[in-house]
Backbone atoms as SQL, in Angstrom:
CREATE TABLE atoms (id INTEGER PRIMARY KEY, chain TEXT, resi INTEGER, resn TEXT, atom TEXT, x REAL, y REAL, z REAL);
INSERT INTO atoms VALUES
  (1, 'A', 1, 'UNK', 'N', 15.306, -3.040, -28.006),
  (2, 'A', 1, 'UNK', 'CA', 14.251, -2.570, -27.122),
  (3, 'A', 1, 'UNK', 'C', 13.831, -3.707, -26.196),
  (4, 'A', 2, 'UNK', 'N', 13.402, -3.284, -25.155),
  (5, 'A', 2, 'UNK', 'CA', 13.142, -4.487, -23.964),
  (6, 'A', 2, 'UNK', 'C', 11.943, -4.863, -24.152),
  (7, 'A', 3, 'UNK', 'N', 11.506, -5.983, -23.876),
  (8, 'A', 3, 'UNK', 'CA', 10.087, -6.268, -23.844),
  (9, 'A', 3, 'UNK', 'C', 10.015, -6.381, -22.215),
  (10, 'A', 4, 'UNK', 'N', 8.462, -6.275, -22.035),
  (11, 'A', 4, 'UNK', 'CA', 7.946, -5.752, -20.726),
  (12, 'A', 4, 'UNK', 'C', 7.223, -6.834, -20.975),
  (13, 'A', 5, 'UNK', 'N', 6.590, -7.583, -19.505),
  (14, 'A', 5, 'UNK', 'CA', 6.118, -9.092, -19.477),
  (15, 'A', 5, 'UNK', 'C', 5.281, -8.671, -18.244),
  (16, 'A', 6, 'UNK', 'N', 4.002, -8.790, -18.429),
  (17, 'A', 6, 'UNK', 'CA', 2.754, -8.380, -17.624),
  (18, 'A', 6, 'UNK', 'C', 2.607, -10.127, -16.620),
  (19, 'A', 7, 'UNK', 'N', 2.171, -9.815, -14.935),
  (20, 'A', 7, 'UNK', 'CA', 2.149, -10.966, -14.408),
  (21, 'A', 7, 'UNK', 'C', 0.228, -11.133, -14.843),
  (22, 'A', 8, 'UNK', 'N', 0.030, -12.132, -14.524),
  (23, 'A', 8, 'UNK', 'CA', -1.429, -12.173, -14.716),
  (24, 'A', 8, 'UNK', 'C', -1.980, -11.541, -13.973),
  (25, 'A', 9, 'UNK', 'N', -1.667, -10.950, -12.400),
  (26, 'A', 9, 'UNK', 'CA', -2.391, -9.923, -11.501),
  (27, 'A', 9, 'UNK', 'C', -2.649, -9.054, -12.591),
  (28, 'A', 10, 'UNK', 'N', -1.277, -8.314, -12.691),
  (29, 'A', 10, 'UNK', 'CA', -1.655, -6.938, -13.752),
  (30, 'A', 10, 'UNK', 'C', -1.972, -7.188, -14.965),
  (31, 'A', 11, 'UNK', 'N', -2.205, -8.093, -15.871),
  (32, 'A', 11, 'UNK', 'CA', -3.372, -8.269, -16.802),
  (33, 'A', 11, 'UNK', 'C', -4.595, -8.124, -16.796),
  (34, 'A', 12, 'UNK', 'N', -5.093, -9.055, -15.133),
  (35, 'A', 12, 'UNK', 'CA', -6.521, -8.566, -15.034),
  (36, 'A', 12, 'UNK', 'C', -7.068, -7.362, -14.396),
  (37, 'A', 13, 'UNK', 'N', -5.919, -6.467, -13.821),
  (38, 'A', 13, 'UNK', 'CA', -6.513, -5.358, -12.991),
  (39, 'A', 13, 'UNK', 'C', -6.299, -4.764, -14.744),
  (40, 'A', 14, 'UNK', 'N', -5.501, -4.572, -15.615),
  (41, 'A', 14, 'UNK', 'CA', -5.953, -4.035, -16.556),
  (42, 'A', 14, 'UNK', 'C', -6.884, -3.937, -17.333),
  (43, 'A', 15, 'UNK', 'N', -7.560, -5.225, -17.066),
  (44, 'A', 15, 'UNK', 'CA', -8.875, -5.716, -17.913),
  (45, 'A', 15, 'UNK', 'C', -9.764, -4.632, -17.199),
  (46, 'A', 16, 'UNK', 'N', -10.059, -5.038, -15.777),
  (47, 'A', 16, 'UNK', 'CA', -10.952, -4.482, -15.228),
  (48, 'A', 16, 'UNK', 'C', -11.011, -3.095, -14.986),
  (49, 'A', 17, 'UNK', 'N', -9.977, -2.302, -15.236),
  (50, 'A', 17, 'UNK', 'CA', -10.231, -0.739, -15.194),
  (51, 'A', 17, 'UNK', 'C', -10.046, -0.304, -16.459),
  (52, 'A', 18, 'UNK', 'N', -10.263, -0.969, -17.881),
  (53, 'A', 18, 'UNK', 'CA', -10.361, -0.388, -19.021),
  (54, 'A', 18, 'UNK', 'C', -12.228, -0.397, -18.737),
  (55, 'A', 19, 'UNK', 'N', -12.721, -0.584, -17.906),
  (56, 'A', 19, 'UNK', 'CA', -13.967, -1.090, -17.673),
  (57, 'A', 19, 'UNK', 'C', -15.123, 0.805, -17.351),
  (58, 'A', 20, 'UNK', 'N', -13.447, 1.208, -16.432),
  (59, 'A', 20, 'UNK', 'CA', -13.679, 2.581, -16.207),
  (60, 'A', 20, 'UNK', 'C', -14.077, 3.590, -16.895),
  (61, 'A', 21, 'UNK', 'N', -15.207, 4.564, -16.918),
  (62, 'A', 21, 'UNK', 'CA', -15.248, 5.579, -17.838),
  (63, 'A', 21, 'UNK', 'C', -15.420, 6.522, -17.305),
  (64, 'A', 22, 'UNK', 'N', -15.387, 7.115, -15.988),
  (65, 'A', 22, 'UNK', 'CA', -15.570, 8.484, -15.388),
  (66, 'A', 22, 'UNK', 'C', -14.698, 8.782, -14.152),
  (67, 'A', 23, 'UNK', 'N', -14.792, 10.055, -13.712),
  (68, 'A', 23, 'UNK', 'CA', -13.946, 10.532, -13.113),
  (69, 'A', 23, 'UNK', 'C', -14.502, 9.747, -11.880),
  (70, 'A', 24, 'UNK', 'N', -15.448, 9.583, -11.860),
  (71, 'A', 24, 'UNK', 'CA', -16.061, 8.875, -9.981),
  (72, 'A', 24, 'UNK', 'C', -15.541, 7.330, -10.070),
  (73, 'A', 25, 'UNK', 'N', -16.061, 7.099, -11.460),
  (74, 'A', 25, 'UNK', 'CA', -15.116, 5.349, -11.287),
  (75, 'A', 25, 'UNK', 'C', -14.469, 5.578, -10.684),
  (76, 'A', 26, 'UNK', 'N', -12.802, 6.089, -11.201),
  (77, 'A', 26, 'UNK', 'CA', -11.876, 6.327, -10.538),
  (78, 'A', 26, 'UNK', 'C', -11.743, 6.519, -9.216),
  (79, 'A', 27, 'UNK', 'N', -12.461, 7.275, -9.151),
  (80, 'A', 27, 'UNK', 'CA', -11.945, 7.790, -7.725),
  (81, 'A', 27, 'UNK', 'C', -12.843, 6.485, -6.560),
  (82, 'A', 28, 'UNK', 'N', -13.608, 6.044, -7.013),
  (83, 'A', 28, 'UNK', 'CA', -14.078, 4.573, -6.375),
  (84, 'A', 28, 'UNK', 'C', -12.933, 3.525, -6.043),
  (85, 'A', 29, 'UNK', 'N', -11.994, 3.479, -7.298),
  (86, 'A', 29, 'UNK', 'CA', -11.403, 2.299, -7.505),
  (87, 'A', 29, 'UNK', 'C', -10.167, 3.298, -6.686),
  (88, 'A', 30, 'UNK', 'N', -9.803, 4.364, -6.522),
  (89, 'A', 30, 'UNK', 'CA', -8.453, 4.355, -5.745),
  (90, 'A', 30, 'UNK', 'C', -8.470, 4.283, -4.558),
  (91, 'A', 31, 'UNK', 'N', -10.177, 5.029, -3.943),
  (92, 'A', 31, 'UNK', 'CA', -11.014, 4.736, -2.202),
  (93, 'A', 31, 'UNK', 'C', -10.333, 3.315, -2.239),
  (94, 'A', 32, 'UNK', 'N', -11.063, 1.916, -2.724),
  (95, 'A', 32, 'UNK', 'CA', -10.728, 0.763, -2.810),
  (96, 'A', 32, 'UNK', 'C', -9.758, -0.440, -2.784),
  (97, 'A', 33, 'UNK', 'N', -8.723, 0.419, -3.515),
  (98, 'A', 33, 'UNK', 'CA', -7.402, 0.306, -3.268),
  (99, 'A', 33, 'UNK', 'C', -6.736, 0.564, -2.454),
  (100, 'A', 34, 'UNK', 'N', -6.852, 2.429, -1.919),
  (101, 'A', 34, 'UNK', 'CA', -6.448, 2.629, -0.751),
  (102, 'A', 34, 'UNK', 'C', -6.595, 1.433, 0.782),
  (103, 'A', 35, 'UNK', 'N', -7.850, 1.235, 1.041),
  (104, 'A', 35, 'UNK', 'CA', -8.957, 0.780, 1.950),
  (105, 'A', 35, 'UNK', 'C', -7.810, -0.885, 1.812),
  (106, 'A', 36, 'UNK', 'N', -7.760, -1.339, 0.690),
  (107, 'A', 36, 'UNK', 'CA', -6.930, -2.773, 0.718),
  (108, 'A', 36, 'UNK', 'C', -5.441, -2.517, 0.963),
  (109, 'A', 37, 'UNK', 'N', -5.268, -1.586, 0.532),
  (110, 'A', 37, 'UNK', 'CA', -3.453, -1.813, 1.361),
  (111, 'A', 37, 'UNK', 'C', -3.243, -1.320, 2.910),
  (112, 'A', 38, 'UNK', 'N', -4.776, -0.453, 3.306),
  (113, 'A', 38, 'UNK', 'CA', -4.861, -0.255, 4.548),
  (114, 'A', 38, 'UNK', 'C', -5.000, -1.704, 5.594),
  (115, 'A', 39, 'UNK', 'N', -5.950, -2.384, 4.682),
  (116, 'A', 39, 'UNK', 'CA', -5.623, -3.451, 5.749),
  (117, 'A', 39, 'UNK', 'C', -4.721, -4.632, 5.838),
  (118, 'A', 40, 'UNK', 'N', -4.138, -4.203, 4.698),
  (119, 'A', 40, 'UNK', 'CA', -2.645, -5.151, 4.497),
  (120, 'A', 40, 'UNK', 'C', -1.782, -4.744, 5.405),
  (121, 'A', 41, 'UNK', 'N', -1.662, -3.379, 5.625),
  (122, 'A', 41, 'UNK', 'CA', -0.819, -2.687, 6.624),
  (123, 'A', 41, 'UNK', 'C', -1.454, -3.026, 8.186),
  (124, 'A', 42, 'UNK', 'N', -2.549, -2.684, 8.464),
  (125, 'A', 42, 'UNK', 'CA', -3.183, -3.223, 9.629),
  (126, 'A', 42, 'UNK', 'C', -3.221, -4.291, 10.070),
  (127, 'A', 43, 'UNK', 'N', -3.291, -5.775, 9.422),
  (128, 'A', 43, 'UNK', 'CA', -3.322, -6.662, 9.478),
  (129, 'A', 43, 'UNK', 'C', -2.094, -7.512, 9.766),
  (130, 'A', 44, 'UNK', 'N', -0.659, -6.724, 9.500),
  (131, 'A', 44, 'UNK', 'CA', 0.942, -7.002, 9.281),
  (132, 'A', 44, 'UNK', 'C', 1.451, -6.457, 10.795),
  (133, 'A', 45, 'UNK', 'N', 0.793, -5.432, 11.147),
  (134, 'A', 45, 'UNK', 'CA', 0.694, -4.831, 12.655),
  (135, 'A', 45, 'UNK', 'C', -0.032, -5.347, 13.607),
  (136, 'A', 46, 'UNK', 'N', -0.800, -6.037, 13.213),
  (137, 'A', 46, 'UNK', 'CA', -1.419, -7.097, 14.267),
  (138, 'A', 46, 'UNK', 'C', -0.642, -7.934, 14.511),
  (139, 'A', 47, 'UNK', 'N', -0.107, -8.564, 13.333),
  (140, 'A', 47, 'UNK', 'CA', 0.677, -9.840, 13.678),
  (141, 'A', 47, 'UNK', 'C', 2.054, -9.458, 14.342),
  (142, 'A', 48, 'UNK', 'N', 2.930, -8.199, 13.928),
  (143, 'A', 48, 'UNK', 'CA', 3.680, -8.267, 14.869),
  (144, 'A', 48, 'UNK', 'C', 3.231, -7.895, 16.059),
  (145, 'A', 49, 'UNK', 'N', 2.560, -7.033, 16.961),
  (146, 'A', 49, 'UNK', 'CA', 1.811, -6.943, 17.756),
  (147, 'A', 49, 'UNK', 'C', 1.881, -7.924, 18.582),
  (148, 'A', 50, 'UNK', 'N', 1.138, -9.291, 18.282),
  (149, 'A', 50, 'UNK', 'CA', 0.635, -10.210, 18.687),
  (150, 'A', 50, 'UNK', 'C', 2.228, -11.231, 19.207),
  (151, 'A', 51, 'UNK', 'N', 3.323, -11.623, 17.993),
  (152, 'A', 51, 'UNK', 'CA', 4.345, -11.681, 17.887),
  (153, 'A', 51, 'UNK', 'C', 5.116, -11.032, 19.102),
  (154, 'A', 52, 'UNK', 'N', 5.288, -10.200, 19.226),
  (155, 'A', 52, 'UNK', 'CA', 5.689, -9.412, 20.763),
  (156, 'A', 52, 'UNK', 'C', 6.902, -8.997, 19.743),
  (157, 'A', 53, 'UNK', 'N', 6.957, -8.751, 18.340),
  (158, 'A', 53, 'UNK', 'CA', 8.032, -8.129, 17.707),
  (159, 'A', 53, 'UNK', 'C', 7.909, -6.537, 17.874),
  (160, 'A', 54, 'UNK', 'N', 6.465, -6.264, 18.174),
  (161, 'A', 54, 'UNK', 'CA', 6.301, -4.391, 18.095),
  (162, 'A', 54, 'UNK', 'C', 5.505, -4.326, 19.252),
  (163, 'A', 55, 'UNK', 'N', 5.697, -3.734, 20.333),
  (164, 'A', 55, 'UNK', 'CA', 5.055, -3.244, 21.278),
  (165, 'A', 55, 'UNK', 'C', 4.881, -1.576, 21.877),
  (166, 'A', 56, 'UNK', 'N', 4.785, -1.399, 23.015),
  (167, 'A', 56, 'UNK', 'CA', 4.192, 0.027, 23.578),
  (168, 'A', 56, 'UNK', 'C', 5.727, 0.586, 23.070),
  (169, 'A', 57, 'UNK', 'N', 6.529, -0.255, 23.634),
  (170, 'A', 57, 'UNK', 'CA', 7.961, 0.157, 24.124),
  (171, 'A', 57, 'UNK', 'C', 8.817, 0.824, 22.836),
  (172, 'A', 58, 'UNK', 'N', 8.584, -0.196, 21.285),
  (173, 'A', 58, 'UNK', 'CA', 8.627, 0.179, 20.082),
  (174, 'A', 58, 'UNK', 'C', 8.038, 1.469, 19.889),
  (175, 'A', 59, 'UNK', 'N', 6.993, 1.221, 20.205),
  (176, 'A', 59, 'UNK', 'CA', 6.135, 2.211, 19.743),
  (177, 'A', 59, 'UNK', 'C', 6.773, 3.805, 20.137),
  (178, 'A', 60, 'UNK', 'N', 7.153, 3.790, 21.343),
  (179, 'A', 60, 'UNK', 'CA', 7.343, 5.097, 21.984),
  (180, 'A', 60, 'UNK', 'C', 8.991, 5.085, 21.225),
  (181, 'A', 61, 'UNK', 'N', 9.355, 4.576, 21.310),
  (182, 'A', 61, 'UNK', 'CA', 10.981, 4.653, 20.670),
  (183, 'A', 61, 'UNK', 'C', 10.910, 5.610, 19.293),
  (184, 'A', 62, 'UNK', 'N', 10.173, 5.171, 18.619),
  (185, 'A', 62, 'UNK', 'CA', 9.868, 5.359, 16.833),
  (186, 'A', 62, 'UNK', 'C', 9.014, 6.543, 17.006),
  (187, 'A', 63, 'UNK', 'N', 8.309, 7.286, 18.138),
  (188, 'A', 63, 'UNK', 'CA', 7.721, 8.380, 18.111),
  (189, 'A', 63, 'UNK', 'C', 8.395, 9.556, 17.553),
  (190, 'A', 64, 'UNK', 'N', 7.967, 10.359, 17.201),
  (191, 'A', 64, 'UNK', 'CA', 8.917, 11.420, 16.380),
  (192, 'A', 64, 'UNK', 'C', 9.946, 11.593, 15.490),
  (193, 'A', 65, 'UNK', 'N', 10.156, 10.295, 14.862),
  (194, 'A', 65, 'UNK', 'CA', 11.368, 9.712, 14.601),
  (195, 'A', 65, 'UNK', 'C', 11.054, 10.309, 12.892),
  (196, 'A', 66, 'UNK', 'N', 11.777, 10.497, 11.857),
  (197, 'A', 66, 'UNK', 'CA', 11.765, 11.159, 10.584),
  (198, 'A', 66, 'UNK', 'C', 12.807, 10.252, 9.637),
  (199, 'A', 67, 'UNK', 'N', 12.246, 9.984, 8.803),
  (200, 'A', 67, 'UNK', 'CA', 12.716, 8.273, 8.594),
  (201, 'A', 67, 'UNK', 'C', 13.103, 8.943, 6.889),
  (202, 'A', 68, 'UNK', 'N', 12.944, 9.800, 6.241),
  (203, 'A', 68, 'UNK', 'CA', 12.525, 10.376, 4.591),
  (204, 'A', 68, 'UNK', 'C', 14.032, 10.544, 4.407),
  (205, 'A', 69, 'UNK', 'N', 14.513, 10.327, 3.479),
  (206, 'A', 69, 'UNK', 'CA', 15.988, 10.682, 2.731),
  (207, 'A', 69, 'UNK', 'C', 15.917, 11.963, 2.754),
  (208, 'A', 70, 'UNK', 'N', 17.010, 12.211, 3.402),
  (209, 'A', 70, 'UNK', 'CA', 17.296, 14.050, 2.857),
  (210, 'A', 70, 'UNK', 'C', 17.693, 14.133, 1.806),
  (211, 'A', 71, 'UNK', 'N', 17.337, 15.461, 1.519),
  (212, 'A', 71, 'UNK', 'CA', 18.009, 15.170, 0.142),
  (213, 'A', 71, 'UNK', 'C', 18.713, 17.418, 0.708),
  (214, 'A', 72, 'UNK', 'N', 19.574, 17.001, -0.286),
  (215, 'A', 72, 'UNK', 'CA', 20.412, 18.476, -0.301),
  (216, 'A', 72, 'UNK', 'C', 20.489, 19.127, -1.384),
  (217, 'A', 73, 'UNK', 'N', 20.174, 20.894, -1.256),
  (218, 'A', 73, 'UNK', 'CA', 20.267, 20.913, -2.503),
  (219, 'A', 73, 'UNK', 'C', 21.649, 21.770, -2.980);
């Protein structure tokens, strides 16, 4: 059997949501989460942005564009 090896990030986010006891916790802590990878994402788009790696020109290229694995059945 494999052993599974926790980094210390996910030790302490485990600590801290055994902390949780209701359905609103929750749903606090996923608002929260959401809200932080939003600006991880926002913040990664600035910089290319700024970078001149993504511009208008990108932008309009990638419009409509459908990026999801097909899948077949």
């Amino acid at each position: 059997m494999e052993t599974i090896t926790f980094s210390p990030a996910q030790v302490h986010v485990f600590n801290l949501v055994s902390h949780i006891k209701s359905a609103v916790g929750l749903e606090h802590l996923r608002q929260q989460l959401a809200a932080f990878y939003a600006k991880q994402v926002d913040d990664e788009m600035d910089a290319l942005w700024e970078s001149g790696q993504f511009d208008d020109k990108r932008l309009k290229e990638l419009r409509g564009s459908h990026f999801r694995t097909p899948y077949t059945k």
